[in-house]
C-alpha positions in Angstrom: 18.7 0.3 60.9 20.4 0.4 57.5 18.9 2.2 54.3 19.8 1.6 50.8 19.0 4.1 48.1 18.1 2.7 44.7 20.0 5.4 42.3 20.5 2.8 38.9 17.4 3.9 36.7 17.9 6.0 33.3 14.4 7.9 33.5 13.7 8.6 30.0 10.1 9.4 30.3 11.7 12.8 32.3 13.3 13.1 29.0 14.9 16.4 28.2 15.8 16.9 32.2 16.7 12.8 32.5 19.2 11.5 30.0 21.4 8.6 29.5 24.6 10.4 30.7 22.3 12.0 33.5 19.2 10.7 35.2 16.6 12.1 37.0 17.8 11.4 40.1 21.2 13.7 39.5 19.2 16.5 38.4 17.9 19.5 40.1 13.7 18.6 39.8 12.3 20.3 42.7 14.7 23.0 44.2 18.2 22.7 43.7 19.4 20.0 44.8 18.7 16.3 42.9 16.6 13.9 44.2 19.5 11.8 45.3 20.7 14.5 47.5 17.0 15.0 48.9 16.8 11.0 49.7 20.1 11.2 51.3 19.2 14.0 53.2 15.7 12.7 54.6 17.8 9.8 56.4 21.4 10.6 57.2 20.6 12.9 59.9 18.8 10.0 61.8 20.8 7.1 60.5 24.0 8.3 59.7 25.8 7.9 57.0 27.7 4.9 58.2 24.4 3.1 57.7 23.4 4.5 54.4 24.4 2.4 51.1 23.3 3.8 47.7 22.7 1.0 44.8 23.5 2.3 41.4 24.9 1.2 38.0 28.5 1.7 37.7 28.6 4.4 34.9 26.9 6.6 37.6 29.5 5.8 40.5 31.2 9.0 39.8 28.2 10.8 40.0 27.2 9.4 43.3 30.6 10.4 44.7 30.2 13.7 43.2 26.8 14.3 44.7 27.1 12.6 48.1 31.2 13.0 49.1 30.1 12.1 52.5 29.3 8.3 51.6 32.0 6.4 52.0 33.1 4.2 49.0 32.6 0.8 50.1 28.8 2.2 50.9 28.0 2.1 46.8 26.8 -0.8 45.4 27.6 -1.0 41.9 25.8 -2.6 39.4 27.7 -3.8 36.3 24.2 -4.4 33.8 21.2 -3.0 33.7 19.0 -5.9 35.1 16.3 -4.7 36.8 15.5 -4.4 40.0 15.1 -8.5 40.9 18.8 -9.1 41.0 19.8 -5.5 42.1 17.9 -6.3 45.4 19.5 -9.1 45.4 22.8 -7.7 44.8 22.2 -5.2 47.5 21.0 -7.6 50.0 24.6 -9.8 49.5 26.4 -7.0 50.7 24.3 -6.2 53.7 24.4 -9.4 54.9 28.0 -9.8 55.5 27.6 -6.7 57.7 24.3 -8.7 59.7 21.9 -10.4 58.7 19.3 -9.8 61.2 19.8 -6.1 61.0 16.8 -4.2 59.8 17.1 -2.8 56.5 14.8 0.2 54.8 14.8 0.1 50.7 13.7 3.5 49.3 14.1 5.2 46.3 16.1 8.2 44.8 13.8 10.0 42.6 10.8 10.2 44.5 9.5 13.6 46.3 8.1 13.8 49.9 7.2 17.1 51.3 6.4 16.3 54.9 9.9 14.5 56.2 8.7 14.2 59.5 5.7 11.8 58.9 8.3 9.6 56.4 11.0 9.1 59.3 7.8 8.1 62.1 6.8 5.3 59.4 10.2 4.6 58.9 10.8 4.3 62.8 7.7 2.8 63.4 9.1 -0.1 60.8 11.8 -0.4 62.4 10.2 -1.4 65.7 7.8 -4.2 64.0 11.0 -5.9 62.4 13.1 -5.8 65.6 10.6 -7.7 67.4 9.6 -9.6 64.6 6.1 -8.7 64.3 6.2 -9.4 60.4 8.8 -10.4 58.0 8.0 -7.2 55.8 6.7 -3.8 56.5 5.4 -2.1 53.2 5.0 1.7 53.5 2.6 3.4 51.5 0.7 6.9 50.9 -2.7 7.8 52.2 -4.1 8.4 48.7 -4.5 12.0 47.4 -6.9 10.6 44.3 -7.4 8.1 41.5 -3.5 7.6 40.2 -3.4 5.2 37.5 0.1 5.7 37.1 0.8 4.6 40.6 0.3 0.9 42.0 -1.8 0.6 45.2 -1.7 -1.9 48.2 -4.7 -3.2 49.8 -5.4 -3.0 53.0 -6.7 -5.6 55.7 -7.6 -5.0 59.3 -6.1 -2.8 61.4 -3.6 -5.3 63.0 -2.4 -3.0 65.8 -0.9 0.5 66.9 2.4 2.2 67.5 2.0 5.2 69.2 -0.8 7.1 67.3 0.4 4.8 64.0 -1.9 2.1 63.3 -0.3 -1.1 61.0 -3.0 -3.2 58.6 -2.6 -6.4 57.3 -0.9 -6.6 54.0 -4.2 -7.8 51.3 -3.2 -7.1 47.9 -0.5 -5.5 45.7 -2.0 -4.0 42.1 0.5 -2.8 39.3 -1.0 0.4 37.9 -4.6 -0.7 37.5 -7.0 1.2 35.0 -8.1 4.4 35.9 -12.1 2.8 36.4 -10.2 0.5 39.1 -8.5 3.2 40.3 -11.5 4.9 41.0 -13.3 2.1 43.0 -10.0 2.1 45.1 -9.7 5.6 45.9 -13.9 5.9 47.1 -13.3 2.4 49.0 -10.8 3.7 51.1 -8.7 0.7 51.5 -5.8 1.2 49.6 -3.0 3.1 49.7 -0.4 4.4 47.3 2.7 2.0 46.7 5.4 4.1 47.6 7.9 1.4 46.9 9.3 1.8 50.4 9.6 -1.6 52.5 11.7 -2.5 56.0 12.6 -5.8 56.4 15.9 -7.6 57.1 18.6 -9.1 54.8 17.7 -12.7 56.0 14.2 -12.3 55.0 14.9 -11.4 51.4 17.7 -13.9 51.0 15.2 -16.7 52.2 13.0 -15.7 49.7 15.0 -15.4 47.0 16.2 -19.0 48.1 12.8 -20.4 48.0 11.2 -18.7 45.1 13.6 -17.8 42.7 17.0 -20.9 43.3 18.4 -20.1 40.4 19.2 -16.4 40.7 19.8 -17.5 44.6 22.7 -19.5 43.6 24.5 -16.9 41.4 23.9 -14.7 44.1 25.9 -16.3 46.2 28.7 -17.1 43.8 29.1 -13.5 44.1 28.7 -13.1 47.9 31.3 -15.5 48.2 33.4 -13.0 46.4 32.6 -9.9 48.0 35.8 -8.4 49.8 38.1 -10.1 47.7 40.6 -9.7 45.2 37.9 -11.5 42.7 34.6 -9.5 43.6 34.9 -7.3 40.7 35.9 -10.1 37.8 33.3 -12.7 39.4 30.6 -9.8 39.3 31.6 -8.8 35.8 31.2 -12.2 34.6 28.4 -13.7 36.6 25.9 -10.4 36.9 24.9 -9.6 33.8 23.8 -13.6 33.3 20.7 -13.0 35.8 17.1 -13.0 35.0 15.9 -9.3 33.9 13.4 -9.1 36.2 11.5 -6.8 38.7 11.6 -7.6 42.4 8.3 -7.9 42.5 8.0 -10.6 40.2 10.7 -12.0 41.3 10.0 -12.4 45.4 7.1 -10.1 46.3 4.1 -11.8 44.4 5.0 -14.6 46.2 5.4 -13.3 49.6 2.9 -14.7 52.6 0.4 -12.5 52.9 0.2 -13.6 57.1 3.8 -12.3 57.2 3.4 -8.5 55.9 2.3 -5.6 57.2 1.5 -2.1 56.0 1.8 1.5 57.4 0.7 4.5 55.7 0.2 8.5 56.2 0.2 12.0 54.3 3.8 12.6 53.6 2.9 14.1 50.6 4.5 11.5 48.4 5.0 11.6 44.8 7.1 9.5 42.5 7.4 12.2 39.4 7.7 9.0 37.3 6.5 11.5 34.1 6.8 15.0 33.3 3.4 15.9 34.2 3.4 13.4 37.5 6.5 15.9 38.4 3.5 19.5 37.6 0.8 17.2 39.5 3.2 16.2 42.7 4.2 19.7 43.1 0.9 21.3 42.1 -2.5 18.9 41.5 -5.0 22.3 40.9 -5.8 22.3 37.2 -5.8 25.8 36.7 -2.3 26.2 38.0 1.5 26.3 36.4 4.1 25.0 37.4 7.5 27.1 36.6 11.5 27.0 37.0 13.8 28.7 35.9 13.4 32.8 33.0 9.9 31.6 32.4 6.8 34.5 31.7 3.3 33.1 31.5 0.2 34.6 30.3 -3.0 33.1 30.8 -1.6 29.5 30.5 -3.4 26.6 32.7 -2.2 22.9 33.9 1.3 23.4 32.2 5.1 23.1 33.4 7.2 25.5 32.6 11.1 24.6 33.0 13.8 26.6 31.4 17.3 25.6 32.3 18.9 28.3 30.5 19.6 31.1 32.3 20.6 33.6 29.3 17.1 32.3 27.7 13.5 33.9 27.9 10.7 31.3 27.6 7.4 33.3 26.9 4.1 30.5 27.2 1.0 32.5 26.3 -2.6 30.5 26.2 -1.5 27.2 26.6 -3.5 24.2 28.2 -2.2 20.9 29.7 1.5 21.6 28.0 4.4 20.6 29.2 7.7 23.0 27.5 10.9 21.9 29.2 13.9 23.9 27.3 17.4 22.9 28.3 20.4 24.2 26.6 20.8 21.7 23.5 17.1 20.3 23.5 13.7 22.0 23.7 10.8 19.5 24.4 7.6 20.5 23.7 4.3 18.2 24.2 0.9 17.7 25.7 0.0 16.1 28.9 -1.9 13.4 27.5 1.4 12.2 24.9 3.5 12.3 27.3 3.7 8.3 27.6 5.1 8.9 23.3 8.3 10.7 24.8 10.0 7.5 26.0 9.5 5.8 22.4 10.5 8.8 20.7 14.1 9.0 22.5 14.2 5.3 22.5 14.0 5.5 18.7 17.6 7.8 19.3 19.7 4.7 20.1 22.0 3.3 16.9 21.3 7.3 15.1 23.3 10.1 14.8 21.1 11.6 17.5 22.1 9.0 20.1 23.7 11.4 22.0 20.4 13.4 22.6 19.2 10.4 24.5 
């Protein structure tokens, strides 16, 4: 099976440790290595890295060959626009299929956090398996839910459509964008939803067929730029025809239209977390609401729910009584804010662009 790594976003709501020049998935969040570096290093040992392909925009090429010098060249798919995930899929999928089409592919993510790798790599084999004998066209693998996430979107469940091993499979029922916290709730007690993880297997025919069928026009400049791949032209016809497609997410795009019939969904505890905001990142690594979470010269003193990051190693970073904070120092910003503002973080910094304090961003 192939995997591709989706490595392109800018991450601003991680914002001081996620910047422009350096997003979240370069930086050292959980440990020390990035999150890239974790995703590479859940699959290459099974997969190898012939098989691994890592989807980025093309001002972060060097960082990917910086980070992962064991990925071959030819395995990074760069992107020359921002234009959300709808035509990077589909830009990702052009370049697998010259290399098979029937071939089972995995698309995961490079800034998400999974603390039990072996329950990840069973879904991911058990995925496998189903596409290879065609059981479904798409395997969608998801969390067992830890409690109500609004920030996250869930998948609903149908009946259990079989077993693989000691993994059972349910029929793919619905897919919710984060729903309000009430719905959230009703979820969670109902017990027949999952988390979204984002993760899905399927095959490069699948996704091309789909993008054939439900969104032609994009189809068609796709393949203007397939035709190209390999060629003395690829990087002028992608320049010029890439940045001309639709903006749009991939599940707008192909999976709201997908046949239900034809999808299937696995899901366990692998302790799955997409620290999409900087207090996702404090409850992924520590939910309990009387706990900190720390990194880096940091001294707390009766301090609850707050995370602590100092990136400064010459610095001391004192938090005394503090409640639901977040205090990330780094050495030329120093972000300060409660949990419940964090979603204002993102505007401010967006509000950097065209100032003299673009640079910040």
């Amino acid at each position: 099976m192939r995997i591709v790594i989706f490595a392109g976003g800018a991450g601003l709501r991680l914002w001081p440790i996620s910047r422009q020049s350096s997003p979240k998935q370069f930086e050292p969040i959980v440990g020390e290595a990035s999150t890239l570096q974790l995703a590479l290093a859940r699959v290459a040992p099974i997969y190898g890295y012939d098989n691994i392909y890592v989807a980025t925009n093309e001002r972060y090429v060097a960082m990917v060959h910086e980070q992962l010098p064991e990925l071959a060249a030819d395995h990074i798919i760069a992107e020359p626009a921002r234009r959300d995930l709808g035509p990077a899929v589909g830009l990702a999928m052009a370049h697998l299929a010259r290399r098979g089409e029937q071939e089972p592919v995995a698309i995961l993510w490079s800034d998400n956090y999974i603390e039990n790798v072996a329950a990840f790599r069973e879904l991911l084999s058990v995925a496998e398996g189903l596409i290879r004998r065609d059981t479904a066209d798409i395997l969608f693998i998801g969390e067992t839910p830890r409690f109500a996430n609004e920030n996250l979107g869930w998948i609903g469940l149908g009946e259990v459509a079989g077993r693989e091993g000691t993994t059972d499979y349910y029929r793919f029922r619905s897919l919710t964008y984060r729903p309000p916290l009430e719905e959230c709730r009703r979820m969670f007690a109902e017990g027949a939803h999952v988390w979204n993880t984002g993760f899905f297997v399927t095959t490069p025919a699948t996704i091309r067929r789909l993008y054939q069928r439900f969104s032609p026009a994009m189809w068609r400049q796709l393949c203007v730029i397939e035709a190209a791949i390999g060629s003395e032209d690829y990087g002028a016809t992608l320049a010029r025809v890439y940045p001309n497609l639709p903006a749009i997410s991939f599940d707008d795009a192909i999976l709201t239209h997908l046949d239900p019939a034809r999808a299937l969904v696995l899901h366990s505890e692998m302790g799955w977390s997409d620290p999409g905001t900087l207090y996702a990142l404090k409850e992924a690594l520590d939910p309990d609401l009387t706990a900190n979470v720390t990194k880096g010269l940091v001294i707390d003193t009766a301090s609850e729910d707050c995370l602590l990051y100092n990136y400064e190693p010459h610095k001391l970073v004192v938090a005394v009584g503090l409640q639901g904070m977040i205090v990330v120092n780094t050495d030329d910003a120093l972000l300060v804010v409660h949990k419940d503002q964090i979603p204002l973080v993102k505007r401010v910094i967006s509000g950097l662009h065209g100032t003299d304090l673009e640079s910040y961003s």
